[in-house]
N, C-alpha and C positions, 0 to 999 in steps of 0.2 A: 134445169132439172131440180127437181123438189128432194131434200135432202131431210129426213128427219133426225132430229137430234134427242138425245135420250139423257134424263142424268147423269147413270149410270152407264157401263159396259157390261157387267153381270152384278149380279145379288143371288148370292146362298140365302134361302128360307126355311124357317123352320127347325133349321140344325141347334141342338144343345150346345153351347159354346161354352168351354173349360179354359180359362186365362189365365192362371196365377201370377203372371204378373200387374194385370189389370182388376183381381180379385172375380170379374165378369163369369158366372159360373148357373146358365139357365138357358132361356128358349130367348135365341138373338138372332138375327138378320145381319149379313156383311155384305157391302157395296165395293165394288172394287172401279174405278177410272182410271185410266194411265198405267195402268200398273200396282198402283198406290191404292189402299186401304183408305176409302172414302168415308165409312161409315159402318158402323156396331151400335145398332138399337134393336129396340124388340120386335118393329115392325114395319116391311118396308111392303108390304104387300100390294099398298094401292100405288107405290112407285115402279115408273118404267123403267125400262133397262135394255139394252140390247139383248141379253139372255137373260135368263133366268134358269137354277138350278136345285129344285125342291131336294133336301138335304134331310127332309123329317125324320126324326128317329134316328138319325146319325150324329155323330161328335164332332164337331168342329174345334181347331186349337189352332194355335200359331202354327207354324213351317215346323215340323218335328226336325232336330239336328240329335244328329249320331256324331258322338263323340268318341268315337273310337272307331274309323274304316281304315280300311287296307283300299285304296283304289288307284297308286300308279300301275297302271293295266302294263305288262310288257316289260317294263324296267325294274318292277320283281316280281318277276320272272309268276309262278303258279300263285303267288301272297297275293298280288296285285288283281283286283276285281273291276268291272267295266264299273265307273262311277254313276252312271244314272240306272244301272242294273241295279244298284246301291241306293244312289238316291232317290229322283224324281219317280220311277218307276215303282217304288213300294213305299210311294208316299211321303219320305223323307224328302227336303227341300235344302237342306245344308249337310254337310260332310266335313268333319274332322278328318286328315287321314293321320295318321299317328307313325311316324317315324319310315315315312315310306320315302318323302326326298330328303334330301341333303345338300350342305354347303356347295356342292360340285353339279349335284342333278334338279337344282327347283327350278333352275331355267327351262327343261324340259317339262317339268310338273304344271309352271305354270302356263307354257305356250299350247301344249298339245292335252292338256285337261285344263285346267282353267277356263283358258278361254277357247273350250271347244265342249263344255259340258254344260247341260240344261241345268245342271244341280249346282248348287252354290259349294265351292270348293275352298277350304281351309285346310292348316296344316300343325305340327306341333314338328319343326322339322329335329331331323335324328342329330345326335350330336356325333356322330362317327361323320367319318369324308363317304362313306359309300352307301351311307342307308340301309333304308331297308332290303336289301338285295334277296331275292329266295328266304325272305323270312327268317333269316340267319342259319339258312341252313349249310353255310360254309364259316367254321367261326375261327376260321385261320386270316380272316377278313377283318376282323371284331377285337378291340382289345385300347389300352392308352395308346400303341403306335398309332393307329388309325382314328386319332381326333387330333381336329386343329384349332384350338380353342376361337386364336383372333381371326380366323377367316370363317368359322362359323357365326364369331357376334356379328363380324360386318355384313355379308351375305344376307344372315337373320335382319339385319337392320333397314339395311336396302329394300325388303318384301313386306316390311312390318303388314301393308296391306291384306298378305295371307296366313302367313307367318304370325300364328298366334300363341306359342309357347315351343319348350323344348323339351324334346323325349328320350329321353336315357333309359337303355334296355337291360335289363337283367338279362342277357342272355346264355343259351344253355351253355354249364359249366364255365362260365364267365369269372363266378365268385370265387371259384376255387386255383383260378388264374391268377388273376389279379385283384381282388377284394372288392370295394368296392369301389378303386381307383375311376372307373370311365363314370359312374352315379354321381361322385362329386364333383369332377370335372364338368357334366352336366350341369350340376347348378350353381358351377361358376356362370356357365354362358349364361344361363337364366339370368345369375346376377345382375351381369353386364349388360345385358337387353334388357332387364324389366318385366321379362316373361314366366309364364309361371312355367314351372317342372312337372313330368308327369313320370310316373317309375312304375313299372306293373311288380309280380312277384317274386322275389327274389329263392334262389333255392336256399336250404338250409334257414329257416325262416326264423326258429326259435333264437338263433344266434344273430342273422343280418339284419330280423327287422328292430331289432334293439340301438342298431348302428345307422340303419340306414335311416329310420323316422326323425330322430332329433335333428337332425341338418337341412330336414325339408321347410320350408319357409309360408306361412300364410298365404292360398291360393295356389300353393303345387299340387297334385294330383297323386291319389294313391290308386290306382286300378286292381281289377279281378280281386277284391275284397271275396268273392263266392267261389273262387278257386278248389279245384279236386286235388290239384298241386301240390305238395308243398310249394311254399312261399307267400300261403295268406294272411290272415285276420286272424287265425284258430290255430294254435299253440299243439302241440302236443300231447297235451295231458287236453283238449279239447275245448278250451274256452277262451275266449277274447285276448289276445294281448293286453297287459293294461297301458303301455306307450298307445294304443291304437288310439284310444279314451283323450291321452293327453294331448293327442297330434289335431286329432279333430277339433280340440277344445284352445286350438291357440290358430286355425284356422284352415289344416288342408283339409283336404277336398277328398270325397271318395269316386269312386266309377267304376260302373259294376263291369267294365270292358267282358260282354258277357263271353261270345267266340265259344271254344271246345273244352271252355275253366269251368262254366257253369257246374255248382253242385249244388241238387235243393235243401241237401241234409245241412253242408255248409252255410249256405244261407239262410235258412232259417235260424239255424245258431249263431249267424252273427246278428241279425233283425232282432230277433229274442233279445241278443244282449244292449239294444237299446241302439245299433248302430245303424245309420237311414244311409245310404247312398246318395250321394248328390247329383251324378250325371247317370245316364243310362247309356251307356255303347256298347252299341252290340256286336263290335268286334268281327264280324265277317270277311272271311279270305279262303282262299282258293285252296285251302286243305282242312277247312273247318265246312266249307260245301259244295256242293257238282258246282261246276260254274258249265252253263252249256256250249263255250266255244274251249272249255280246255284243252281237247284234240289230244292227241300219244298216248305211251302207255301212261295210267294212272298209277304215278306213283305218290299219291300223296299220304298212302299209309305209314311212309316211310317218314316225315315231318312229326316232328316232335308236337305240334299243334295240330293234329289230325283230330278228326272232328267225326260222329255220323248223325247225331239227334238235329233234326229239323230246326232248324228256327231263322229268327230275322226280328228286325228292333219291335213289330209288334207281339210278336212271342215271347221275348225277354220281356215286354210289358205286360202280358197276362199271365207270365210267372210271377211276378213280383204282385200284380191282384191276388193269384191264388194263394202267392202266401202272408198277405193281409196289410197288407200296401191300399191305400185309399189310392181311387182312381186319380182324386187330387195331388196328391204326392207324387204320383207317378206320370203327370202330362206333366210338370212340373220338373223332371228328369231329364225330360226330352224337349224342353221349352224354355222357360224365362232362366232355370238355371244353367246350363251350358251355353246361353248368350251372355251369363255372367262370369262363367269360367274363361272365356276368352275374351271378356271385358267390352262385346258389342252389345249392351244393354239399351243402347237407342238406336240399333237399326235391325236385329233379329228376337225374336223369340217372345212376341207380345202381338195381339190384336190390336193396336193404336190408328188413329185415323194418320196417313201422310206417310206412314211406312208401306214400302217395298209388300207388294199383295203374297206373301210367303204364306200358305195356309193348308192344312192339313185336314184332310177330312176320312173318319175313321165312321166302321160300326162294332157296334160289339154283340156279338150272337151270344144267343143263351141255346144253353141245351148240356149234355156231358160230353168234355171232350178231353183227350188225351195226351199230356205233355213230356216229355222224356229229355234226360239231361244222360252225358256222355258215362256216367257212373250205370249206367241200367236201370235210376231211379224214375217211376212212373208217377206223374201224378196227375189224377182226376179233376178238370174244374167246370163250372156251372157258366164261367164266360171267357171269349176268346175276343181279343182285339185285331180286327183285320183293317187292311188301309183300302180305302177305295179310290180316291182320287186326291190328287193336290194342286195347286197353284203354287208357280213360283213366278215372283213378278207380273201374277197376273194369268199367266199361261196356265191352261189346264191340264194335268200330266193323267192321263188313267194308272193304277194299279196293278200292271201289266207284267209285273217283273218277275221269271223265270222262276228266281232266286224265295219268292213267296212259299212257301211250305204250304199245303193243302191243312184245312182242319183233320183233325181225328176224331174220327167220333171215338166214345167209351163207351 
């Protein structure tokens, strides 16, 4: 039997290809065989291929990674979202989840999602023994009794493979417990692993983020910088922390963990004040939106992270367009920089030939359309980033995910 053989297995054509890590930013051609990212040139037209995927007029980028999900589906409990609802299905091909297992639960995190999900799963595990449980919505759970420093480093040591930092929670009325006792405790583990730290906002922020910024260390993580909250970037009297200046400038990290914080007035006030975001996470969980198998009564009104404004990590990235973010900047959020945040710079978040086929393919509509943040603030933009399909490893995921928000017209 006559068997034909092809260079290739597929080739994307025609798509604009946006790489900031490989500077590649124009009309390029990707070849995929094995899995593996074959070739990025301008022109593969006259080459065969088993498929072929006309992409014209669409954005091509690395595998987009969300640096901030909620997706142990079950083990917390309403927080926890199906992970390829998450990822592979709205385009995303890699998954931070940010404080969902723990030293006691990654064995679960990693047998029954790991290695049972199309979407590439990482972790920043919590430094408490019980995790992210209901999103802390029991915080008699939460506190210095409930961390165990040495069996969280070893735990964390033994997974290094997913296990890519640790996440220390502000959680609600935490500070006024215990200060910021379980935060520091955090970046001992960090210490002791090697891993960066990530902290979202703290409440009472004019007072703790004075305390809590200088202890954080080159490459740990400050999150929800665009917070409605207290506990952001924006001071009281309305302007920039100046620690925020000093902390970035000796080398943390920001991330805009968008979720039910987003505020555009916030944001914009802190972008004005010269501050860029490093990672883009768009922080989604099962009380910031419908998840379609939630089932009973809905009580997620009741969660202190309750959410109702639409969105999903390409909405958090045409907020950040309309408020004057170069598209470059911002594939760059969700690409070469959060494979440097978790320090996989040679196997995610670049178009390289020999790498893992991780790729993301976006279009971006023009027209008026209408964006809204959990404040009631609306605003008008001229372009919407939607995800249409992705590869991960090769395999092609359509866009299919429930969890996608319709456009709005304006």
């Amino acid at each position: 039997m006559n068997t034909v053989s092809f260079p290739y297995d597929v080739v994307l054509t025609g798509g604009t290809v946006i790489d900031p890590a490989t500077g590649l930013n124009g009309r390029y051609d990707v070849a995929i065989t094995g899995g593996k990212i074959a070739a990025v040139v301008p022109d593969l037209s006259q080459v065969q291929a088993r498929e072929k995927i006309d992409v014209s007029g669409k954005l091509v980028t690395a595998g987009m990674i969300d640096t901030h999900a909620h997706v142990y589906e079950h083990v917390t409990g309403k927080f926890g979202l199906n992970p390829d609802m998450v990822g592979v299905r709205s385009g995303v091909t890699t998954l931070i989840d940010q404080g969902g297992p723990s030293c006691m639960t990654i064995g679960g995190f990693r047998n029954y999602l790991v290695d049972t999900a199309d979407s590439r799963l990482l972790c920043f595990i919590s430094c408490y023994l019980v995790g992210g449980l209901e999103g802390h919505l029991y915080p008699d759970l939460y506190g210095p009794h409930g961390v165990n420093v040495d069996h969280t480093v070893r735990v964390a040591k033994e997974n290094l493979d997913i296990v890519r930092g640790i996440k220390a929670h502000a959680e609600i009325g935490g500070q006024s417990r215990w200060g910021l006792e379980v935060i520091k405790t955090g970046r001992e583990i960090a210490r002791q692993t090697g891993l960066p730290l990530e902290e979202g906002p703290v409440p009472d922020a004019d007072e703790l983020i004075r305390e809590l910024v200088p202890f954080m260390e080159p490459g740990d993580v400050l999150a929800h910088p665009f917070t409605r909250h207290p506990g952001g970037f924006v001071s009281k009297e309305g302007e920039v922390h100046p620690i925020v200046f000093e902390a970035i400038a000796r080398g943390v990290r920001v991330d805009v963990g968008h979720g039910s914080h987003f505020s555009f007035e916030v944001a914009k006030r802190v972008l004005d004040a010269g501050v860029r975001p490093f990672t883009l996470g768009a922080d989604l969980h099962g009380y910031n939106v419908k998840a379609p198998s939630a089932g009973g009564k809905d009580t997620r009104e009741e969660n202190p992270f309750f959410g109702i404004a639409p969105f999903s990590l390409t909405i958090a990235m045409s907020e950040l367009l309309a408020l004057g973010m170069t598209m470059e900047e911002i594939i760059a959020t969700v690409t070469s920089n959060p494979a440097a945040m978790v320090r996989m710079e040679d196997e995610i978040g670049a178009l390289k030939v020999g790498r893992d086929a991780d790729i993301s393919v976006m279009e971006v509509l023009n027209g008026r359309f209408k964006l809204s943040d959990n404040s009631g603030v609306e605003v008008v933009t001229d372009r919407l980033i939607r995800p249409v399909f992705c590869l991960r490893d090769g395999v092609r995921h359509d866009s299919d995910s429930p969890l996608i928000p319709d456009a709005i017209a304006a």
